[in-house]
C-alpha positions in Angstrom: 71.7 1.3 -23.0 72.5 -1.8 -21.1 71.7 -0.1 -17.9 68.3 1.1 -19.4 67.7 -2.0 -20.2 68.8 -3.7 -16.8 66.1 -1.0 -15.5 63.2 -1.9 -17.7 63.8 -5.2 -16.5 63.8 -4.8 -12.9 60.6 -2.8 -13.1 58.9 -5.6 -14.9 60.0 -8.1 -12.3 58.6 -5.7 -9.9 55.3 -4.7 -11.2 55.2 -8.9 -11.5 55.7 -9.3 -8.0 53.2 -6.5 -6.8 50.7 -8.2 -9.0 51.2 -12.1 -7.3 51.3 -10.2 -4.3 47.8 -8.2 -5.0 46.2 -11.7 -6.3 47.1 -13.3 -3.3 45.8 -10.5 -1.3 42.2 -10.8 -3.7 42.3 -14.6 -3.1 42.6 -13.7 0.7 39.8 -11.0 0.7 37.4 -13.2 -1.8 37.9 -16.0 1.1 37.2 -14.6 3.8 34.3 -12.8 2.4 33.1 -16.2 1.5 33.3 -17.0 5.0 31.6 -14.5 6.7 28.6 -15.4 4.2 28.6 -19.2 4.1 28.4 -21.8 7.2 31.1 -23.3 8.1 31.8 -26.7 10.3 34.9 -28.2 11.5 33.3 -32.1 12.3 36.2 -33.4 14.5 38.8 -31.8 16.9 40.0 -32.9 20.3 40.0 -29.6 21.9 38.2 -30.9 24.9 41.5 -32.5 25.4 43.1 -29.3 26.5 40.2 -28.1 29.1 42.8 -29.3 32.4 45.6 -28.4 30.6 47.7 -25.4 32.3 47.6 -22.1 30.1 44.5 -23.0 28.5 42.2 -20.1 27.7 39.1 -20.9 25.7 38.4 -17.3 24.6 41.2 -17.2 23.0 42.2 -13.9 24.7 45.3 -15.3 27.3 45.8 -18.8 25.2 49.3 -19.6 25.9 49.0 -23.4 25.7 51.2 -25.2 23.7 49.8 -26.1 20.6 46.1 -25.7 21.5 44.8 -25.1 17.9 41.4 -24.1 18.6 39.8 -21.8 20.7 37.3 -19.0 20.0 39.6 -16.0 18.8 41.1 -18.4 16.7 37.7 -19.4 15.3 36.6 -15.9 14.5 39.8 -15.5 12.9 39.7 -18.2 10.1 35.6 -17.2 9.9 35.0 -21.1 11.5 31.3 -21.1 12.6 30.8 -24.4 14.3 33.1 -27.2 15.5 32.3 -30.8 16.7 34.4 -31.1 19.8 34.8 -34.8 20.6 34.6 -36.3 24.1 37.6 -38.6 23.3 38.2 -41.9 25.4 41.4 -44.1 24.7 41.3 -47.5 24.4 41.3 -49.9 27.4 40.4 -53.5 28.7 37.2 -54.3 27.6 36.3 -54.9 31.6 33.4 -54.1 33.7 35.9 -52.0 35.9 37.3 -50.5 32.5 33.5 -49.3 31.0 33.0 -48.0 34.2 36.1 -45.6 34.4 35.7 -45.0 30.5 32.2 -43.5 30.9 32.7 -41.5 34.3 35.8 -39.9 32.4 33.3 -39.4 29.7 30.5 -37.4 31.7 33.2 -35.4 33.1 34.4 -34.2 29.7 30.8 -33.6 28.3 30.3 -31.4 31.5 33.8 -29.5 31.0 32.4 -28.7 27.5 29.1 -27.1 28.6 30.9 -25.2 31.5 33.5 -24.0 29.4 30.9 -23.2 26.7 28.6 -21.4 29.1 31.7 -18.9 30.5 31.4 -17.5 27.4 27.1 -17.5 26.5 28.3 -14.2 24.4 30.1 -15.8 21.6 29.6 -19.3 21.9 26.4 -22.0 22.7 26.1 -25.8 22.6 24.4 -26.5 19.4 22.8 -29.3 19.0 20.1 -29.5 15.8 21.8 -29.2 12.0 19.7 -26.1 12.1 21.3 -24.4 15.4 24.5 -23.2 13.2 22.4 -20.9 11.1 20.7 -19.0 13.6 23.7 -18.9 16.1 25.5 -17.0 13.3 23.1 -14.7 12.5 24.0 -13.7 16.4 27.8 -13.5 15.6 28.2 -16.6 18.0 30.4 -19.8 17.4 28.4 -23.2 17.4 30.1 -25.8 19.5 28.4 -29.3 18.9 29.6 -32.6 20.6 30.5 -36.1 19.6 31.6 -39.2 21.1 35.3 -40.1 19.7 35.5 -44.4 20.7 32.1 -45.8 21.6 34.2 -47.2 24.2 32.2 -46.1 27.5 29.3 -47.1 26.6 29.9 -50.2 27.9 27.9 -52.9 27.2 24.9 -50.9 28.6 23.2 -49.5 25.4 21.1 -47.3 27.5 24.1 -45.1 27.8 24.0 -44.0 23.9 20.5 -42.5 24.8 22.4 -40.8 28.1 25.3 -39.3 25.7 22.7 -38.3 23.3 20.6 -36.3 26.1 23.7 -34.6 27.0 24.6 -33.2 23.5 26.3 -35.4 21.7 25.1 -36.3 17.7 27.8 -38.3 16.5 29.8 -41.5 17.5 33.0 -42.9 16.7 32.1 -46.1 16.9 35.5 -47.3 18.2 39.7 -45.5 17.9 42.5 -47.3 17.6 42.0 -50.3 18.8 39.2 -52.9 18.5 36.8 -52.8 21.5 33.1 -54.0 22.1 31.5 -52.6 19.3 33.9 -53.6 16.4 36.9 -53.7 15.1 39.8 -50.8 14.4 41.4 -50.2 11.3 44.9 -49.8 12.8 44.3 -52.7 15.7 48.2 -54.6 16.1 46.5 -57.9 16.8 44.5 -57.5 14.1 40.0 -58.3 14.2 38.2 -59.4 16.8 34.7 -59.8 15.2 35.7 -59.2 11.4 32.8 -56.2 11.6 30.7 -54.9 14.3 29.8 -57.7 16.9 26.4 -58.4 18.2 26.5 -55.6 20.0 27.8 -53.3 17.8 24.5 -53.9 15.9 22.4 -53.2 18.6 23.9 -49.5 18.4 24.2 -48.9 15.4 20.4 -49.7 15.5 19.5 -47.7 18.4 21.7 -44.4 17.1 19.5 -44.7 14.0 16.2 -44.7 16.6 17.3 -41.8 18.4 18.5 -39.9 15.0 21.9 -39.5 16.4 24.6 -39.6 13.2 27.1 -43.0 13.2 31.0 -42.0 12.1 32.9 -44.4 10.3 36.2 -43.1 10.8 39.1 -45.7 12.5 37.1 -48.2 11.9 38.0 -51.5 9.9 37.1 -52.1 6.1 34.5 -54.6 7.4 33.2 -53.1 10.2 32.7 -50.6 7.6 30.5 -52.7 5.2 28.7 -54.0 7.8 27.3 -50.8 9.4 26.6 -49.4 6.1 24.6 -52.6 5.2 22.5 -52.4 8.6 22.4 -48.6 8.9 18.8 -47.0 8.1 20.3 -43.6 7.6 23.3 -42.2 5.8 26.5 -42.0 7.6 29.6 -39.5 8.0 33.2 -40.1 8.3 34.1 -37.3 10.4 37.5 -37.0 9.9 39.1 -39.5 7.0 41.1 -39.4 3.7 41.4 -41.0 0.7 43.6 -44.3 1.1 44.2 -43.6 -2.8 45.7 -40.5 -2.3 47.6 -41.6 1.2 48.0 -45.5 1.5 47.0 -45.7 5.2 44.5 -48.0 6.8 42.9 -45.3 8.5 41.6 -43.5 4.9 39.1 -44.8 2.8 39.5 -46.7 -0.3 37.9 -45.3 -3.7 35.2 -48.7 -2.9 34.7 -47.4 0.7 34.4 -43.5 -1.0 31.7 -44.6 -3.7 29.7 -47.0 -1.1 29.0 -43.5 1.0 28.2 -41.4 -1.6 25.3 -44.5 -2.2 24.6 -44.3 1.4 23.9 -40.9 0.7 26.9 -39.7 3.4 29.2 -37.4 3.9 33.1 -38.1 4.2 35.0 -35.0 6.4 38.6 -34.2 5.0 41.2 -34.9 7.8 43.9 -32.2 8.2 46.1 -34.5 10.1 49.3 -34.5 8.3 50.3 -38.6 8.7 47.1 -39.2 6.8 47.3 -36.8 4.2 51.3 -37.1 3.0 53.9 -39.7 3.8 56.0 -38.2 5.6 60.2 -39.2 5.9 61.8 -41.4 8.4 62.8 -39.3 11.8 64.7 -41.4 13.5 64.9 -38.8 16.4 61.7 -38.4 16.5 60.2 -41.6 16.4 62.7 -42.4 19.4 61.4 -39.6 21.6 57.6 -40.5 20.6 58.7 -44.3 21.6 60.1 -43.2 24.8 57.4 -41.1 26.0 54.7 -43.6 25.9 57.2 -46.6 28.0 57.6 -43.5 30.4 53.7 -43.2 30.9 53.0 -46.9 30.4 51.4 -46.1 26.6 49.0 -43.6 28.6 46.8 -46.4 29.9 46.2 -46.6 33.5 47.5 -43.2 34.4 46.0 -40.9 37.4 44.5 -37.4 36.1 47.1 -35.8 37.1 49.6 -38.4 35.4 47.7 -37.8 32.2 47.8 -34.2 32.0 52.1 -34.3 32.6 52.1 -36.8 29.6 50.1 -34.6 27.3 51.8 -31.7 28.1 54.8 -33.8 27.1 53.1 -35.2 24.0 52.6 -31.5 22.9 56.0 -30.2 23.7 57.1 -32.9 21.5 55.0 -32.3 18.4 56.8 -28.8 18.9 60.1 -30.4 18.8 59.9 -32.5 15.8 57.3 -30.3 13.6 58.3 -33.2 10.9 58.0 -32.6 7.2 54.1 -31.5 7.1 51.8 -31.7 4.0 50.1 -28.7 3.0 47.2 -27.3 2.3 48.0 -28.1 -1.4 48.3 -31.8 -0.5 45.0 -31.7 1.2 42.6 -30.2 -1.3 44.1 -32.9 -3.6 42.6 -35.6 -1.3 39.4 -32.8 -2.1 39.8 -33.4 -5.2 40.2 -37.0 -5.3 37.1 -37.4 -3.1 34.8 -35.1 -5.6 36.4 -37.0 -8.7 34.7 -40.4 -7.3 32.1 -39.7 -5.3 30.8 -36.1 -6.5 30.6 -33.4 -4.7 27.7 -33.8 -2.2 29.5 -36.4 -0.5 32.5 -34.3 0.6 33.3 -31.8 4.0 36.1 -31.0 6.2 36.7 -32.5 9.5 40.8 -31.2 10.9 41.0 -33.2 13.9 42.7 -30.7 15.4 44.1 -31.0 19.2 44.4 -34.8 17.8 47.0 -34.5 15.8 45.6 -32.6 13.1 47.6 -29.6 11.2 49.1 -28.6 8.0 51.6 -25.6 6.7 48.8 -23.3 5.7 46.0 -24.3 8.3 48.4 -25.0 11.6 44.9 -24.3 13.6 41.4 -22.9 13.7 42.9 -19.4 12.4 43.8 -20.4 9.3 41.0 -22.3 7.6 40.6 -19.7 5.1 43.7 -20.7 3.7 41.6 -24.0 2.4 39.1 -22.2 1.0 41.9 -20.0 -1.1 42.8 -23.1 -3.0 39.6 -24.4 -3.3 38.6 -21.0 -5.3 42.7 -21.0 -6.7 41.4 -24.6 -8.2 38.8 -23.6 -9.8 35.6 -24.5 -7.2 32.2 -22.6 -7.4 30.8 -20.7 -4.4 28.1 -23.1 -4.7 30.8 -26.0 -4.3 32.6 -24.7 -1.6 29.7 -24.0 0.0 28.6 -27.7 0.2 32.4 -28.5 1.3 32.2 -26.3 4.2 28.6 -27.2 5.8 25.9 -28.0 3.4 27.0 -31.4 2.6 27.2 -32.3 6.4 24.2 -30.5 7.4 22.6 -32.5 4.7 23.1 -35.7 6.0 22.5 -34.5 9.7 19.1 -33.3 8.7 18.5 -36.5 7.0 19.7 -38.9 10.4 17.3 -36.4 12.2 14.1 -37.2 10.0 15.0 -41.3 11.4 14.0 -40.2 15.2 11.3 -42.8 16.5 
């Protein structure tokens, strides 16, 4: 009897296993089916980043770079229609001498994207209207779009938003980590320089409204923040931030910041980079490494091309060194959450950052952004919901920035 029993059991716990394990495979199926209906836009990633970088395949096909978390296999693979990929320019002395070398790095990363874009014209064009997304998936290609991460290299030469702009991109950061021309960082050591935009920093964020070209909020400070959103004729994004309530971090948003948006009628894009999402422990060992990498390449400023591409292969071996303790996917549709609870849900996308830092258990890279979409629907989301999470909220706002064009 016992035995029966022990049987019966064991065949329960079974048949309860093959059913978690065939409502895991529905979630999966329901997903990705969403996908391959629905657009869907990754606003942020560095990717550009790994164009020089040695093993670096683009198709996706012979992709043996270290952590390189986007490229187009990976794309078709987590049903990812369109990515911003962000011509990215560190921080440097606010110098003649250093605008120059910011913006001729510059053009040479918006060139690398459209050659590497155009090697592959079969499953992949620069897109560059809110409207190009739709009709490049109807041809069963990805959309790559382009913005400007740091406003840096534009100098003090505001003709040169109008250059980046002919040359593809529809976004700028107006600065990263540090304060520079335009205004100040949220995560600057020294702390403001302007307390907001200066009086240059007006001048572009008035000339990006003239030329319809979409202003991104992300990195910058809390009054930089106010400010452009006080001067700003059109609504603006945050292409890849969280909520500070959620994650207290300078870099998120506070619930203030979240609701001002949504009145601005923008959009703010959920960062997938794990620092921002989740406190994560004290690693000692890891800190140390991090801190001696950047006395060894002089904190990456200054370096020689070929110095730069050593150090970020370095920087990537690390991150595969000390993984860390990562938040998860879980962790980052409750910054979702958050966001829709106080600003609705027209106001809220997904921008990973990924090949910047961005990456989560669950959605490691471009392969697995399905995964976010599984607990979106596990959660409780509409189609219609997830829909506006995944493009229609951004494309929104793009459209709307585009109707500003003088």
């Amino acid at each position: 009897m016992k035995r029966y029993l022990y049987l019966v059991a064991l065949m329960a716990l079974s048949a309860c296993a093959g059913n978690v394990k065939n409502d895991e495979q529905s979630l999966e199926e329901k997903a990705k089916a969403l996908h391959a209906e629905m657009v869907t836009i990754d606003t942020h990633t560095d990717t550009p980043l790994n164009f020089l970088r040695e093993g670096f395949d683009f198709s996706g096909e012979n992709n043996s770079a270290i952590g390189s978390k986007v490229d187009l296999r990976k794309m078709e693979e987590g049903g990812l229609d369109a990515a911003f990929f962000a011509v990215f320019i560190g921080q440097r002395e606010c110098t003649p001498e250093g605008y120059k070398k910011a913006n001729e790095k510059a053009l040479k990363i918006f060139n690398a994207i459209h050659e590497n874009v155009a090697k592959y014209s079969d499953r992949a064009e620069v897109a560059t209207s809110s409207d190009d997304v739709y009709r490049l998936k109807k041809e069963g290609k990805r959309a790559i779009y382009i913005g400007v991460e740091n406003g840096f290299p534009i100098g003090e030469d505001l003709d040169q938003v109008k250059r980046f702009y002919d040359m593809g991109a529809r976004y700028i950061t107006l600065c990263h980590t540090r304060n520079n021309q335009i205004c100040d960082s949220s995560t600057d050591p020294d702390g403001p320089k302007y307390n907001g935009l200066s009086n240059f920093g007006r001048e572009v964020v008035t000339e990006m409204n003239r030329l319809g070209m979409m202003i991104d909020v992300s990195h910058i400070s809390d009054s930089s923040f106010y400010d452009v959103l006080a001067l700003s004729k059109a609504p603006v994004i945050a292409s890849h931030s969280c909520a500070r309530a959620v994650c207290d971090h300078p870099r998120n948003l506070s619930d203030d910041m979240l609701r001002a948006i949504a009145k601005n009628g923008g959009v703010v894009q959920m960062c997938v980079l794990s620092d921002y999402v989740k406190k994560s422990p004290q690693n000692p060992a890891r800190d140390s490494a991090y801190r001696a990498l950047r006395e060894k390449w002089n904190n990456f400023r200054n370096l020689t091309p070929e110095q730069e591409k050593q150090a970020t292969s370095e920087w990537y071996k690390l991150e595969e060194q000390f993984p860390g303790s990562r938040a998860t996917v879980s962790d980052v549709v409750d910054h979702i959450d958050h966001m829709v609870k106080v600003m609705g849900i027209d106001h809220v996308g997904i921008g990973t950052d990924f090949d910047g830092g961005g990456g989560v258990e669950g959605c490691r890279d471009a392969s697995e952004m399905y995964h976010i979409t599984m607990e979106l629907i596990k959660r409780g989301y509409s189609d219609k919901d997830i829909r506006k999470i995944w493009g229609e909220n951004f494309l929104r706002v793009f459209r709307e920035v585009q109707k500003h064009k003088e």
